[in-house]
C-alpha positions in Angstrom: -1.1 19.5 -8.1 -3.6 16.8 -7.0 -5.4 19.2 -4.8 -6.2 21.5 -7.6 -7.0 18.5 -10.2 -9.6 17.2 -7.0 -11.0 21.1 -6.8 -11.7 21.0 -10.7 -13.1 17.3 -10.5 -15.5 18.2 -8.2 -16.9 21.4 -9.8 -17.3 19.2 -13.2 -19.4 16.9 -11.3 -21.6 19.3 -10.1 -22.5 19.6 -14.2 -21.4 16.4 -14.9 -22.0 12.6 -14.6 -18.7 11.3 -12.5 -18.3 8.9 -15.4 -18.3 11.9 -18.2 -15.8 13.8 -15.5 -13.3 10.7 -16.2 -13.8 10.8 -20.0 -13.2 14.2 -19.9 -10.2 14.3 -17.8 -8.5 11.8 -20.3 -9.4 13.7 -23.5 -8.1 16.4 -21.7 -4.4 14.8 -21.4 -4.4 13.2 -24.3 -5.0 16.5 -26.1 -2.0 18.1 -24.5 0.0 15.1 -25.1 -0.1 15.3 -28.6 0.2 19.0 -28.4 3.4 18.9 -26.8 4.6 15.9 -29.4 4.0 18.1 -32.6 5.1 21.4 -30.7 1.6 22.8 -31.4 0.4 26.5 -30.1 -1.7 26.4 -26.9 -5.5 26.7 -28.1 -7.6 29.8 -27.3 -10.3 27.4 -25.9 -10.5 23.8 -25.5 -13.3 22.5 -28.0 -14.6 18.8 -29.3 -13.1 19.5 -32.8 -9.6 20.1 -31.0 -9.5 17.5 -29.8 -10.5 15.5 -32.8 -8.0 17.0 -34.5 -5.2 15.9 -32.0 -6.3 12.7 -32.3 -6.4 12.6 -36.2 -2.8 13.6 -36.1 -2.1 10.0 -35.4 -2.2 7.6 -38.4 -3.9 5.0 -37.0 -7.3 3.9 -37.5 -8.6 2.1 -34.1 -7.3 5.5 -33.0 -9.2 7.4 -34.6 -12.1 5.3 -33.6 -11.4 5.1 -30.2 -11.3 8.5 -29.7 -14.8 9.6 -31.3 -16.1 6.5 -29.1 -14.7 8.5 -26.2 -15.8 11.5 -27.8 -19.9 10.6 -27.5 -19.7 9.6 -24.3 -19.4 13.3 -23.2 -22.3 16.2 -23.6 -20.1 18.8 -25.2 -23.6 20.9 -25.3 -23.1 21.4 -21.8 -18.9 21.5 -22.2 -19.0 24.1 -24.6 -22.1 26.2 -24.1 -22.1 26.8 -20.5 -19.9 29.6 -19.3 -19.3 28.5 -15.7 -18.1 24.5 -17.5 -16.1 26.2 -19.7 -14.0 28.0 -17.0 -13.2 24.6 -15.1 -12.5 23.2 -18.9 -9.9 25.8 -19.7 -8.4 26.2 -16.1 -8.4 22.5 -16.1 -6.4 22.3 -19.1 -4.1 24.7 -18.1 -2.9 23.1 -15.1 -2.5 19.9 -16.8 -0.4 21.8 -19.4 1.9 22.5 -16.6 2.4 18.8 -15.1 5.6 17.4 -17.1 4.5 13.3 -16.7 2.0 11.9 -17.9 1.8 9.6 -15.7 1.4 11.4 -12.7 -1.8 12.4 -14.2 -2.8 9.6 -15.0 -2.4 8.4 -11.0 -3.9 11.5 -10.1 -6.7 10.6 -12.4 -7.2 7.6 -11.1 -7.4 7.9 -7.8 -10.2 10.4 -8.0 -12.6 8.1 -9.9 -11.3 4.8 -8.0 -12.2 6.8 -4.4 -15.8 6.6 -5.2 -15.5 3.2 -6.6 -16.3 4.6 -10.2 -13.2 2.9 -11.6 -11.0 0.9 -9.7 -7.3 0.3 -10.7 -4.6 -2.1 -9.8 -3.5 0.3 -6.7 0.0 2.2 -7.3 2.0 -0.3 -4.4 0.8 -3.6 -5.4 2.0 -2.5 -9.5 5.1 -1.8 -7.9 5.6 -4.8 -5.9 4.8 -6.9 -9.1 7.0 -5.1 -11.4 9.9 -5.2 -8.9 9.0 -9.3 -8.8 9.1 -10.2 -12.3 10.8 -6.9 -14.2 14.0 -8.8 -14.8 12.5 -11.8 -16.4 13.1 -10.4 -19.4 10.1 -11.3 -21.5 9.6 -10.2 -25.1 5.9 -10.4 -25.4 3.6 -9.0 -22.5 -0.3 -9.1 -21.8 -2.6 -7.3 -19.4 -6.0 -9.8 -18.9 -9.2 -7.4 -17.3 -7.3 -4.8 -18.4 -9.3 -1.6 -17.7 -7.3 0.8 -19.6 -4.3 -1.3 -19.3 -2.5 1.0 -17.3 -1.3 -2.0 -15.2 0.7 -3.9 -17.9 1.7 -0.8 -19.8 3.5 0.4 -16.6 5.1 -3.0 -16.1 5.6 -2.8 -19.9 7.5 0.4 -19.9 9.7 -0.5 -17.2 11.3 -3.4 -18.4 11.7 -2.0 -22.0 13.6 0.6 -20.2 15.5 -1.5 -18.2 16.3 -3.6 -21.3 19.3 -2.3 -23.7 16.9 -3.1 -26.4 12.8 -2.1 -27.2 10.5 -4.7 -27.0 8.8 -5.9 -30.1 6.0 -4.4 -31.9 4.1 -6.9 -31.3 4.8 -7.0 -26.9 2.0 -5.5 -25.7 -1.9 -6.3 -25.9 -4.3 -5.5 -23.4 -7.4 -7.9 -23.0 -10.8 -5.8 -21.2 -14.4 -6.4 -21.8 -15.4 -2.7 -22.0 -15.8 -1.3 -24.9 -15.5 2.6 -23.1 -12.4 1.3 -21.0 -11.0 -0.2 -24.1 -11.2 3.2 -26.4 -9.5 4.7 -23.3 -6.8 2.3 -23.0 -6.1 2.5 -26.9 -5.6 6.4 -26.1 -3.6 5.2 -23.2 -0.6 2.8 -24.6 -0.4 6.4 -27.5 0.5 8.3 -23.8 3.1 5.8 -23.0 4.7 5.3 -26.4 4.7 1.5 -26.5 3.5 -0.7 -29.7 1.0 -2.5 -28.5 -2.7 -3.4 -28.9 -6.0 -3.4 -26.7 -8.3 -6.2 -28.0 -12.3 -6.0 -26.6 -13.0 -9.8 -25.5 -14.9 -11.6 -22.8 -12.3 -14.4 -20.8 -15.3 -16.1 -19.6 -15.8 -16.7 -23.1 -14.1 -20.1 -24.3 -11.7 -19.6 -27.3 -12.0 -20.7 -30.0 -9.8 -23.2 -31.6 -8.1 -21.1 -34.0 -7.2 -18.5 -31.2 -3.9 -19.5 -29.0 -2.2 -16.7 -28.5 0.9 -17.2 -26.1 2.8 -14.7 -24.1 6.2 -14.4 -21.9 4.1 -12.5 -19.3 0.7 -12.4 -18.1 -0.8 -10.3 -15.6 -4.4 -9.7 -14.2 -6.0 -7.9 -11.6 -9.5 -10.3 -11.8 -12.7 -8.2 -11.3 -14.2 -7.9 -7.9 -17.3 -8.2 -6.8 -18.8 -10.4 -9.4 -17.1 -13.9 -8.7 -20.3 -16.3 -9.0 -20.5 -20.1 -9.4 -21.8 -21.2 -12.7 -22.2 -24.2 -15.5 -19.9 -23.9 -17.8 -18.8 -25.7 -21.7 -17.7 -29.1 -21.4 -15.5 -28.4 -24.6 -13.8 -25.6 -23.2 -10.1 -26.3 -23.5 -9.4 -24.6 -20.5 -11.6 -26.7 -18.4 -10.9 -30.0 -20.1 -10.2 -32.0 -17.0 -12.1 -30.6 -14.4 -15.1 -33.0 -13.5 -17.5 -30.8 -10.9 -20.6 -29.5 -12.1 -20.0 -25.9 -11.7 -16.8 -24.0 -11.7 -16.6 -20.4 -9.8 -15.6 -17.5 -12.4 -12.2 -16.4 -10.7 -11.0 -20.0 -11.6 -12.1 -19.3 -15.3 -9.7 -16.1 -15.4 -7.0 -17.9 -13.8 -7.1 -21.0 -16.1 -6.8 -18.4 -19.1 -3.9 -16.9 -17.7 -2.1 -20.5 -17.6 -3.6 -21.3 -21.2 -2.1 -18.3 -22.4 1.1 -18.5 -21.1 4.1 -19.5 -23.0 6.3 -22.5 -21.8 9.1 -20.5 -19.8 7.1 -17.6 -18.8 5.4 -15.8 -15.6 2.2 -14.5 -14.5 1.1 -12.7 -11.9 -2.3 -13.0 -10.9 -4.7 -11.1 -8.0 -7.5 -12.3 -6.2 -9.6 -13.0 -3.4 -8.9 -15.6 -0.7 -11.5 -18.0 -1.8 -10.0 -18.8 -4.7 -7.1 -20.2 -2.4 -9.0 -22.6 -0.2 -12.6 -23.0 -1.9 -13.7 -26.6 -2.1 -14.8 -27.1 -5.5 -12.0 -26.1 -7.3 -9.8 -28.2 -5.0 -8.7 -30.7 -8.2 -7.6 -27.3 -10.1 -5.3 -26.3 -7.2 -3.8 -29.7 -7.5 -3.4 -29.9 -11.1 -1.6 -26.9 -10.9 0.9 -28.0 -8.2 1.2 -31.5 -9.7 2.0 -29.3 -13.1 4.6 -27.5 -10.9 3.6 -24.0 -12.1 2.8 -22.4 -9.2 5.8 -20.3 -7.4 4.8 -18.6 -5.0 1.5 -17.4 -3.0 1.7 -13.8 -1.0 -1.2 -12.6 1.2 -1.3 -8.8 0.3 -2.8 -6.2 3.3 -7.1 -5.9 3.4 -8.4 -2.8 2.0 -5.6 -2.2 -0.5 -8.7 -1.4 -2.9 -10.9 2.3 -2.3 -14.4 1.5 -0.3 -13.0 -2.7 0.3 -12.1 -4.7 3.1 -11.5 -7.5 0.8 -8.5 -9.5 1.5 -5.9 -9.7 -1.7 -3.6 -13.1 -2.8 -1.4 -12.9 -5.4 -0.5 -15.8 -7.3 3.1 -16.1 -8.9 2.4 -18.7 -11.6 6.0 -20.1 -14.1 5.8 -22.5 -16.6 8.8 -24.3 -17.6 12.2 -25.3 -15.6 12.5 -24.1 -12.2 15.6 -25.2 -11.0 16.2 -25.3 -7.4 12.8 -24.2 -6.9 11.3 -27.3 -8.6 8.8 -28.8 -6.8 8.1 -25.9 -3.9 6.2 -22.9 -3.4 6.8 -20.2 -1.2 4.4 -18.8 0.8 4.2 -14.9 2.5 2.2 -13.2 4.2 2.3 -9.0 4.8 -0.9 -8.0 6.0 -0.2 -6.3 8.6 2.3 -4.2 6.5 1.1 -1.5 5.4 -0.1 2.0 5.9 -3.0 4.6 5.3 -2.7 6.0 1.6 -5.8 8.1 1.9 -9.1 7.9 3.9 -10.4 4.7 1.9 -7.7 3.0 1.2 -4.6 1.5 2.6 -0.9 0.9 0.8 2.0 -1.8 1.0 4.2 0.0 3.3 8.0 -0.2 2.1 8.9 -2.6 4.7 6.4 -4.9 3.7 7.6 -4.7 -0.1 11.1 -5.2 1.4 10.6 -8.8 3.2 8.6 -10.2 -0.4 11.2 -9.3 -2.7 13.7 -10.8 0.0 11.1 -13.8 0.2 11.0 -14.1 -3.6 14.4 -13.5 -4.9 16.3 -15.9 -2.5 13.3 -18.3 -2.1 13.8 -18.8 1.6 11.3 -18.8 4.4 11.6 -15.8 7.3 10.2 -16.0 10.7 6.3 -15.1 10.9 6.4 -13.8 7.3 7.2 -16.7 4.9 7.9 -20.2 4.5 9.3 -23.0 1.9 7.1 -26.0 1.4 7.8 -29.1 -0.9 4.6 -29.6 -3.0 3.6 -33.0 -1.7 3.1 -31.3 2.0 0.0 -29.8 0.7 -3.0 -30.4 2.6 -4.3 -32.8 0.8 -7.7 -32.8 1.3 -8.2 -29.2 0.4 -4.7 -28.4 -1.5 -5.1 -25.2 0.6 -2.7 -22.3 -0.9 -3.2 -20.0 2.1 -0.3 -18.8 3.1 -0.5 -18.0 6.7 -1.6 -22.2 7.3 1.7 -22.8 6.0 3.9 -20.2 7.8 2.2 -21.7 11.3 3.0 -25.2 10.5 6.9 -24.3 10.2 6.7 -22.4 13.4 5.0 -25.1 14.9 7.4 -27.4 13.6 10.3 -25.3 14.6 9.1 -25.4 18.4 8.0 -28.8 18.8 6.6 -32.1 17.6 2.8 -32.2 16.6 -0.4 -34.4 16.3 -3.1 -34.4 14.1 -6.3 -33.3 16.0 -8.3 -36.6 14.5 -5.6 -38.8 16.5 -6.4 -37.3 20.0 -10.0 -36.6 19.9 -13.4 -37.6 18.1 -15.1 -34.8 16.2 -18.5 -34.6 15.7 -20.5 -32.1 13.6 -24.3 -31.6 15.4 -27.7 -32.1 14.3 -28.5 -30.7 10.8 -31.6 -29.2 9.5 -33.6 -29.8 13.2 -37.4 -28.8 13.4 -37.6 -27.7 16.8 -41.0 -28.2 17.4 -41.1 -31.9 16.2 -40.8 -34.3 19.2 -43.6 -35.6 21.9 -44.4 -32.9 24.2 -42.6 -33.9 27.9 -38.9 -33.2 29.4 -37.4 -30.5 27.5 -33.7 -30.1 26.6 -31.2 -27.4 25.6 -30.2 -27.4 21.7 -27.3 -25.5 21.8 -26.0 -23.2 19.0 -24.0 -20.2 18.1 -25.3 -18.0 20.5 -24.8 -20.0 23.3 -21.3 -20.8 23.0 -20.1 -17.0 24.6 -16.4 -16.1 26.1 -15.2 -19.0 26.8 -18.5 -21.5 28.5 -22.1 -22.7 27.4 -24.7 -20.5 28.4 -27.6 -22.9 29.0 -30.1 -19.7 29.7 -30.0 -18.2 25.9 -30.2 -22.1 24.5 -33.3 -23.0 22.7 -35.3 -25.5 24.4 -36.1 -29.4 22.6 -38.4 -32.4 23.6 -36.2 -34.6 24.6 -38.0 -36.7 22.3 -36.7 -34.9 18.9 -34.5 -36.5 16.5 -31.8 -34.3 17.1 -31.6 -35.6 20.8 -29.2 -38.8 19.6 -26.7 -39.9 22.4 -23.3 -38.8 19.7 -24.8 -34.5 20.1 -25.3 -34.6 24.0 -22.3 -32.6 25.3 -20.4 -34.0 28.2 -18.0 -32.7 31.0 -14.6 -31.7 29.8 -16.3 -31.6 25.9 -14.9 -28.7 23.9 -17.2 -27.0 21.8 -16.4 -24.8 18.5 -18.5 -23.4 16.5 -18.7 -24.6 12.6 -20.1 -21.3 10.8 -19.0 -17.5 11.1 -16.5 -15.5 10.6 -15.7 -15.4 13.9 -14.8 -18.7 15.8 -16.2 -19.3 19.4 -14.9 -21.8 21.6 -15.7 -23.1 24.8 -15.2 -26.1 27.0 -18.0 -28.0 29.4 -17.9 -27.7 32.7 -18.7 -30.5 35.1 -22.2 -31.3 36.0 -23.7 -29.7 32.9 -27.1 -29.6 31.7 -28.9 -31.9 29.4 -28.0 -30.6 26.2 -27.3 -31.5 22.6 -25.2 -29.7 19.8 -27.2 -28.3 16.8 -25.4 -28.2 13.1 -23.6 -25.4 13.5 -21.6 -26.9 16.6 -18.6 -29.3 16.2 -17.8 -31.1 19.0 -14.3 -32.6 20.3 -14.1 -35.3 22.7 -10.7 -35.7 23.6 -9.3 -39.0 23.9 -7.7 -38.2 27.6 -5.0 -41.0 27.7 -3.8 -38.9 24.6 -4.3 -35.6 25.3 -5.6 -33.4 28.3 -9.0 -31.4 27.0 -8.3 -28.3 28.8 -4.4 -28.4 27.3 -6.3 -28.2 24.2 -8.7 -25.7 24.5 -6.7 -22.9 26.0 -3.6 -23.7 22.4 -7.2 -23.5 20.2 -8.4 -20.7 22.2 -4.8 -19.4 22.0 -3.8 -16.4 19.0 -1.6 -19.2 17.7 -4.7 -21.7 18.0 -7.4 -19.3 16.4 -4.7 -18.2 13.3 -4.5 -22.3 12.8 -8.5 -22.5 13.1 -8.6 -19.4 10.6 -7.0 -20.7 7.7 -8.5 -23.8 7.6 -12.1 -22.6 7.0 -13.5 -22.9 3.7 -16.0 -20.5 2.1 -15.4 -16.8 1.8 -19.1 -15.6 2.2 -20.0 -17.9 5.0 -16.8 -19.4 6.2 -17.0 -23.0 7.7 -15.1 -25.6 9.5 -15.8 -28.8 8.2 -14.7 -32.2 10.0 -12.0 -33.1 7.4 -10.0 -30.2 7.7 -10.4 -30.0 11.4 -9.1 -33.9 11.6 -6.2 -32.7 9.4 -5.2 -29.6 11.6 -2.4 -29.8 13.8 -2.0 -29.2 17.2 1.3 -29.4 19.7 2.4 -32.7 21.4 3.3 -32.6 24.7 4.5 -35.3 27.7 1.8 -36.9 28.9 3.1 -36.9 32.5 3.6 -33.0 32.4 0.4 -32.1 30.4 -1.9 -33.8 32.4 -0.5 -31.6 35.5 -0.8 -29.2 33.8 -4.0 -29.9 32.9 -5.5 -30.3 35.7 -4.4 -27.2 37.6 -5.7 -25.5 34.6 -9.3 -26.7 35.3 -8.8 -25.9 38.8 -8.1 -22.9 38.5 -10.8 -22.1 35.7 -13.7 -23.9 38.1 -12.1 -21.2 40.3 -12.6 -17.9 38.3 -16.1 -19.5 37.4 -17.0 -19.9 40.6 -14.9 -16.5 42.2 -16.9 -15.2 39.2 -20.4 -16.1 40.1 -19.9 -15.0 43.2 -19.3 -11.2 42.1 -21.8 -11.1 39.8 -24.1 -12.6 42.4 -22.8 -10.0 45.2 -23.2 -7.1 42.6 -26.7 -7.8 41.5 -27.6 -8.0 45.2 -26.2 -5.0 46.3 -27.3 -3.2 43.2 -31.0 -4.0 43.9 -30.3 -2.7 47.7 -29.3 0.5 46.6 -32.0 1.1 44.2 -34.8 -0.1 46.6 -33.2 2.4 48.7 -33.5 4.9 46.6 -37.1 4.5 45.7 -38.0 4.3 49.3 -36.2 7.5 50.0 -39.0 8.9 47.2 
């Protein structure tokens, strides 16, 4: 079936927009939909005043409405006047005639316009995962924030009025999207699944008014992507009441809604991007919320889950109300690496994966490298961090072993900022060391920039010394080395951080090779801050823990460890040395031979 729908997709959008190809492919289902519910004879030919006339068979005004708003958004000049369209139209129509679900269609649907990235919906695994989550909380009113055309809470929607010996209220549905085209389609869309319900136009970003306070049992959203942007916003919006910075990032205004919104008792499930989790500025948010103790668990979902992404996905499980034995914690998971490849843009939650949450969620218990229990006043609390994997690591490491904080066994220093590296009185020039030159492992003094030795920058707190580790404070990816002895006059610029280990505490090379470690870089990871330039900044660093060891054994250890890297170095230089010499040999060989 899906093959043929994608063959007839593609001819329409050789006529037609890709947008008017959607439109067109859910008039066409809706007008077989209400065929087959008055038992109405298969039309000759598809036409615009058929499907009108389906639509008028229902008595309800917005329907009405919404269906001539979908109606103009398609050039039935073209749909009904050009032979080779009209083909597609009617064979089109015929095969959908023959699908039995709707919904099925609707996936099918779906997935053609969200591989292009024309519309993109909640994908089929994660609605699954939420539903099997929070479909027995048994709420009797239901809402869908960003709703597209809803068909995220309508699914969740229909299953739990099935699974419930009675229907929800009239009233248990409403839909909340921006759009004015994606709400006429959703209006069509809660008709297709038979559930009262409403789809109301509004902006969240909006603040509402006071008169406005509608409360629900259950809240979903699926936030927009790609537009999350820092901004001013209204000093009187309820929402925001408390929250002193300046500027608040718009993924924080959705989520506030949802907890607005939501009735004393219920749920919310909420999806977003991993900034949200760890950014900075809305660090007092995060806390209010755990000091509130609404937030019930935090699950890191597998990358590209979305068509033409690589965008990470959290989702939040927000409850208001009494908690039980869960009072006071929040669990933590993380899947990412389960899943596997739905189609060629896009990846799924694979079954296992969806397995170990629900097992996660329902008995609230941590599970080896996938989840873990944390009272709320562990939280980080310089950053009240909700990443889940940070979390997960600190009760393995806590499992295996005592630990330190990295402030109580070394200084950390963050370089020069802002350096003009022309500014100093020409003589002796220095190395100013920065991203680039930190490169497997060691400084590479060759690549570094060269300073007067006379520049600002050149204080005595950025010059490296022997047995200094090095780690760079910007990027995505973290690069870490450790100074060897005798090393040249050099000094760290901004985007270096520099630990000097306090060696009666700790041995340096102990510690570079557990950061330099998967274990070590996975800690590192999740304590960056940022999602478009990620950073390690010196309070999270002094906060991050690392493994405590004897001090009689580690500093053996230690120091056969620096043996026998001054030995690969220096085994190292050696081959590259013997190679480059040889190499030249044989080529001057070869051009004396010419």
């Amino acid at each position: 079936m899906k093959p043929i729908l994608e063959t007839y997709w593609q001819a329409l959008q050789r006529k037609f927009p890709e947008e008017q190809v959607f439109y067109l492919s859910i008039i066409l289902v809706f007008s077989e939909f209400q065929r087959r519910r008055h038992n109405l004879d298969i039309p000759e030919t598809f036409t615009q005043s058929y499907f009108c006339e389906r639509a008028f068979d229902i008595p309800k005004y917005d329907i009405h409405e919404a269906a001539l708003q979908l109606c103009e958004k398609v050039d039935w000049a073209l749909a009904e006047n050009d032979d080779e369209v009209q083909q597609i139209i009617q064979s089109t129509f015929r095969t959908i005639r023959d699908i039995p679900h709707f919904n099925i269609l609707l996936e099918s649907i779906m997935e053609l316009i969200g591989t292009s990235g024309g519309y993109i919906a909640t994908p089929q695994s994660v609605r699954s995962l939420i539903a099997d989550l929070l479909g027995e909380t048994s709420p009797e009113s239901i809402s869908d924030f960003c709703s597209g055309i809803g068909m995220f809470g309508l699914e969740l929607a229909r299953k739990i009025s099935m699974d419930k010996t009675s229907e929800l209220s009239p009233s248990s549905f409403c839909g909340i999207e921006m759009n004015p085209v994606l709400c006429a389609i959703g209006k069509l869309i809660i008709e297709l699944y038979e559930i009262d319900g409403q789809l109301v136009q509004k902006d969240i970003l909006t603040p509402p008014p006071a008169s406005e306070m509608s409360l629900y049992d259950l809240i979903v959203m699926d936030m927009p992507r790609g537009n999350n942007k820092r901004e001013s916003f209204d000093r009187n919006d309820p929402r925001l009441t408390d929250f002193k910075e300046k500027t608040v990032y718009t993924d924080w205004i959705f989520i506030q809604d949802v907890l607005y919104h939501l009735k004393e008792g219920g749920y919310a499930a909420v999806l977003c991007t991993t900034g949200a989790l760890i950014r900075a500025n809305e660090r007092s948010l995060r806390k209010s919320v755990v000091q509130n103790d609404w937030l019930e668990a935090v699950i890191t979902l597998p990358a590209n889950l979305y068509p033409n992404t690589r965008t990470g996905t959290e989702l939040l499980i927000f409850h208001k109300g009494n908690r039980g034995r869960r009072r006071h914690k929040i669990l933590f998971v993380d899947i990412n690496k389960y899943y596997f490849r739905e189609r060629r843009n896009a990846y799924a939650i694979s079954e296992e994966g969806h397995r170990l949450v629900c097992a996660s969620f329902g008995k609230y218990v941590k599970q080896d490298e996938i989840s873990a229990v944390i009272s709320a006043d562990m939280l980080e609390e310089q950053t009240y961090s909700w990443k889940p994997v940070q979390y997960i690591c600190q009760e393995q490491e806590t499992a295996t072993g005592d630990s330190i904080r990295l402030a109580d066994v070394a200084e950390i220093v963050r370089g020069a900022q802002a350096v003009n590296k022309a500014v100093g009185t020409p003589g002796k020039m220095v190395c100013f060391l920065n991203i680039k030159d930190i490169q497997d492992g060691f400084v590479k003094y060759e690549t570094a920039d060269k300073i007067s030795v006379s520049n600002p920058a050149c204080k005595i707190k950025y010059r490296i010394q022997e047995d200094d580790i090095l780690i760079t404070s910007k990027g995505t990816t973290i690069k870490i080395a450790i100074v060897e002895a005798n090393p040249m006059l050099a000094y760290i610029s901004g985007n270096i951080t520099l630990l000097r280990v306090n060696k009666q505490m700790y041995d340096p090379y102990v510690l570079f090779h557990y950061l330099d470690s998967e274990q070590g870089r996975a800690s590192l990871e999740q304590i960056q801050s940022g999602t478009t330039i990620r950073i390690l900044n010196n309070s999270n660093l002094s906060a991050l823990k690392v493994p405590l060891y004897g001090a009689e054994l580690m500093s053996k250890i230690g120091a056969q460890l620096k043996i026998k890297r001054e030995g690969y170095l220096k085994n190292l230089n050696f081959l590259i040395d013997s190679y480059n010499t040889e190499r030249k040999n044989l080529l001057d060989s070869l051009k004396e031979e010419m």
